[in-house]
C-alpha positions as CSV (number, residue, x, y, z in Angstrom):
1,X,-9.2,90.0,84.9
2,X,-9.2,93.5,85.7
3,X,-5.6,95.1,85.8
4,X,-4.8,98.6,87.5
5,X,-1.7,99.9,85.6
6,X,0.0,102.9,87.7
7,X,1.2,105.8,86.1
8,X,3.2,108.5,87.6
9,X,3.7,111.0,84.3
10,X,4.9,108.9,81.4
11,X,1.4,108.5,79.5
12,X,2.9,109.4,76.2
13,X,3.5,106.0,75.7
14,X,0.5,105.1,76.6
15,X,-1.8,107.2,74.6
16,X,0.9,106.3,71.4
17,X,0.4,102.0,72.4
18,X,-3.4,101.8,73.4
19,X,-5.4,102.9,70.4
20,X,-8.4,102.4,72.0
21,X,-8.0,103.9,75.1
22,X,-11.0,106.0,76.4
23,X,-10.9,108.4,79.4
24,X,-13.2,107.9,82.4
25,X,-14.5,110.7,83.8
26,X,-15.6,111.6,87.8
27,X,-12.1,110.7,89.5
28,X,-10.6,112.6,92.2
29,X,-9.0,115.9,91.2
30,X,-5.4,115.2,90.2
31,X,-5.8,111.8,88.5
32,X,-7.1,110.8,85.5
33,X,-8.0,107.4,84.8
34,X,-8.5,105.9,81.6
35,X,-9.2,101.9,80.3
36,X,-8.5,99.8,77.4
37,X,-9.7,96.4,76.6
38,X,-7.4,93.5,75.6
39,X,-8.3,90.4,75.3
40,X,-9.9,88.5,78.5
41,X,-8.5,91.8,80.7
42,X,-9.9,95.0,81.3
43,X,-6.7,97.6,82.3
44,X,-7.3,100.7,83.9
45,X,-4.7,103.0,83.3
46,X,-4.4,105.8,86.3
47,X,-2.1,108.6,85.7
48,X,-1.2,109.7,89.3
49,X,1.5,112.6,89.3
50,X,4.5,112.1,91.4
51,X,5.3,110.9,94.4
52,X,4.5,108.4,96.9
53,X,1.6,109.5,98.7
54,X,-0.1,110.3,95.3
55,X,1.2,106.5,93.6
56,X,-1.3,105.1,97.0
57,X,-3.3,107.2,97.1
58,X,-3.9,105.8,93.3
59,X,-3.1,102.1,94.3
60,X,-6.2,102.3,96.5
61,X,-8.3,103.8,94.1
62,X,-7.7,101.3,91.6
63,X,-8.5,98.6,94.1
64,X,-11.4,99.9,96.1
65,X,-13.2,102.0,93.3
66,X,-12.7,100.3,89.9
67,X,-12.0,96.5,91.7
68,X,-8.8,95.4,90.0
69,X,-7.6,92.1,90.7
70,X,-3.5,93.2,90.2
71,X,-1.3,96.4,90.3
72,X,1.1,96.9,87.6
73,X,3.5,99.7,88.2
74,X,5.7,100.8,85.4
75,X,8.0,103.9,84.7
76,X,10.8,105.6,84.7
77,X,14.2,105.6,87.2
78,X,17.3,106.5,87.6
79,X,19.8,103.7,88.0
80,X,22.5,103.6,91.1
81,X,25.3,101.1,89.4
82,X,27.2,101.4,86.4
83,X,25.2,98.5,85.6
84,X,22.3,100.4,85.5
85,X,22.2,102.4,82.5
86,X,19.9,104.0,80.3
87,X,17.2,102.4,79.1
88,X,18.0,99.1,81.0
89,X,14.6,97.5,81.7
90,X,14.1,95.7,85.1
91,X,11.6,93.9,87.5
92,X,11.3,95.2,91.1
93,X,11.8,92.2,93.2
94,X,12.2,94.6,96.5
95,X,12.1,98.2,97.4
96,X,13.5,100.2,100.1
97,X,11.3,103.2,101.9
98,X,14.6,104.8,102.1
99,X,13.1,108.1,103.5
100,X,11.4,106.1,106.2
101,X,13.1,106.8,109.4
102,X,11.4,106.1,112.8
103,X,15.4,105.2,114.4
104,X,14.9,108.0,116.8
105,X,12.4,106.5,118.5
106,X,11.9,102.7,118.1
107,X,14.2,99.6,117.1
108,X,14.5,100.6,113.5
109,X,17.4,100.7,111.0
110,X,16.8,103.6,108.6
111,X,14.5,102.1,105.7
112,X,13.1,100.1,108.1
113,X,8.9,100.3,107.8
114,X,7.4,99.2,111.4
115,X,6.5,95.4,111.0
116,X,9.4,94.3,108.4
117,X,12.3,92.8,109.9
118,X,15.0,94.5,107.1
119,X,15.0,97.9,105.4
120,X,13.9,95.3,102.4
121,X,10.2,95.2,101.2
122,X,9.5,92.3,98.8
123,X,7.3,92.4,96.0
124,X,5.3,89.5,95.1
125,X,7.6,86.6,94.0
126,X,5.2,84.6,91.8
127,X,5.1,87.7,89.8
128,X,8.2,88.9,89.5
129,X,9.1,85.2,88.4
130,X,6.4,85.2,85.9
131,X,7.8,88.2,84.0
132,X,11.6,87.1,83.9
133,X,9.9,83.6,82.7
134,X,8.1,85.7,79.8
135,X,11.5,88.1,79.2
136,X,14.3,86.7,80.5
137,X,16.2,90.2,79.9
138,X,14.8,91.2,82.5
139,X,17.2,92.1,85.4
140,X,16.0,91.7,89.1
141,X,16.4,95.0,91.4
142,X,16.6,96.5,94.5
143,X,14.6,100.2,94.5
144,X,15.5,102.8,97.0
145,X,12.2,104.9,97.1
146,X,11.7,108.1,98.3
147,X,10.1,111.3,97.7
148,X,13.4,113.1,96.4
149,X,14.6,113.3,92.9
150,X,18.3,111.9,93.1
151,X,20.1,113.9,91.0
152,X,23.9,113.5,91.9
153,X,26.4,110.5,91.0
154,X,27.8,110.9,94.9
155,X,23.9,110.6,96.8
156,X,23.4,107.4,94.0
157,X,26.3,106.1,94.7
158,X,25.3,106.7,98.9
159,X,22.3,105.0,98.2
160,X,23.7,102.0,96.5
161,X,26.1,101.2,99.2
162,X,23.7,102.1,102.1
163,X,20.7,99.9,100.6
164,X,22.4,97.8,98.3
165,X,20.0,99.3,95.8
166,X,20.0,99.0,92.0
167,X,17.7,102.0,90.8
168,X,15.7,104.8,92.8
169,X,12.5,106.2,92.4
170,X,9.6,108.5,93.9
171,X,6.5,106.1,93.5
172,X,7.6,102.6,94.4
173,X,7.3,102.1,98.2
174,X,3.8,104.0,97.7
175,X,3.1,101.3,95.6
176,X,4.1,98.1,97.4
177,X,2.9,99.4,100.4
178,X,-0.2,100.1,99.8
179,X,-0.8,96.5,97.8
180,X,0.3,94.6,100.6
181,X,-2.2,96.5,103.0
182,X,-4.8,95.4,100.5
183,X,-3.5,92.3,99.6
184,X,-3.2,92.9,96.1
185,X,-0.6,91.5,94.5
186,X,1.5,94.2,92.2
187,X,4.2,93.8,89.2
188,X,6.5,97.2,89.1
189,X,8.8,96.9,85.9
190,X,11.1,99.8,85.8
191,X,13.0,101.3,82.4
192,X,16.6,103.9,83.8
193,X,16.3,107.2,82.0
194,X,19.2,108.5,83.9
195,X,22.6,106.4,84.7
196,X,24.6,106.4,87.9
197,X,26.5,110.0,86.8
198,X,23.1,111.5,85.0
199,X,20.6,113.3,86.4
200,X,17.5,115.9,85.4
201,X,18.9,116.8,81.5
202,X,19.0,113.0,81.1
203,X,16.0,112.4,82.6
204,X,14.4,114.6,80.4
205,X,16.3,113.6,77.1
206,X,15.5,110.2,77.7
207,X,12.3,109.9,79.5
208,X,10.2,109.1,76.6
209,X,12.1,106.8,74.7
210,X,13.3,104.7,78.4
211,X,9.5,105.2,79.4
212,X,8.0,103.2,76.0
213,X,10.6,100.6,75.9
214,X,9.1,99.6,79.6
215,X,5.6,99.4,78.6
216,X,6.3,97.3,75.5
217,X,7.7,94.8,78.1
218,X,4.8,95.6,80.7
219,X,2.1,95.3,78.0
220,X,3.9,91.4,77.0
221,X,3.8,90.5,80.8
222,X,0.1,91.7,81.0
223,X,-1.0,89.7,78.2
224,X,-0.1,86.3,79.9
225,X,-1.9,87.6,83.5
């Protein structure tokens, strides 16, 4: 099986848990793509940058250029509930475009992407299933996705009652998105660096440490795809 993992910045990790990792060269300015053997799966690990246009842009790389069978998103995000806090690893089981708005102009709620019927994009069940069955600490979440770094307790908190959403995030929708056009299926497992009342010092304080407690967990789940 070959297994596209999706990287937005957090390679550290990466680099520190793949000892064998080697970087291909000849990718589009502003990625770089690297793979690592394990057992019966080839992963191709693409570092992408931020945002949602980049995260597809890099989706459809993996799929039309190197041919993965499955996209595996992990990362960082910031959670929206007390619940949510630091360093709580979870699996995406929907996303909300929450920066999609086409309400002005057609029958749309806000969120709403033209041909869904709810502001609520699902991710692919048999997936999401299989990694709670493999870590059962694993909480099931709503992301609201946008390009927008949410920095402030009051726009979380707006977004959690708005969306009903659990965590937020730049990359996600990108992600899903994109899959579905291809009909890929994709895993996105998600570690909170910053709680409901943190923002951009504890992003940055706990980025790296959040960031390599998710890809113990995604590295597990891969093993059993």
């Amino acid at each position: 099986m070959r297994i596209g993992l999706v990287v937005a910045i957090e390679m550290d990790p990466i680099f520190a848990y793949y000892k064998d990792i080697e970087e291909i060269k000849d990718v589009p300015n502003g990625f770089k793509l690297y793979k690592s053997q394990k057992e019966n799966s080839e992963i191709y690990i693409l570092q992408t940058g931020m945002g949602e246009i980049a995260a597809s842009a890099g989706v459809q790389y993996l799929i039309s250029v190197c041919k993965v069978d499955v996209i595996v998103n992990y990362g960082v995000v910031g959670g929206l509930t007390t619940d949510m806090s630091k360093h709580k690893v979870c699996v995406l089981n929907r996303v909300v475009h929450y920066k999609y708005d086409c309400s002005g102009f057609m029958d749309l709620k806000v969120g709403q992407v033209d041909g869904y019927d709810s502001v609520f994009i699902p991710t692919d069940k048999n997936l999401y299933e299989h990694a709670v069955k493999i870590n059962p600490d694993l909480m099931l979440a709503t992301c609201c996705s946008g390009d927008k770094f949410v920095d402030s307790a009051e726009e979380k908190n707006e977004l959690h009652e708005q969306f009903e959403g659990d965590v937020c995030d730049m990359e996600s929708a990108g992600v899903v998105l994109t899959c579905k056009i291809n009909n890929v299926p994709c895993l996105l497992l998600k570690a909170v660096s910053d709680g409901l009342v943190g923002g951009a010092n504890e992003f940055y304080d706990e980025l790296q440490e959040a960031s390599a407690k998710c890809l113990s967990i995604a590295d597990e789940i891969m093993s059993t795809l």
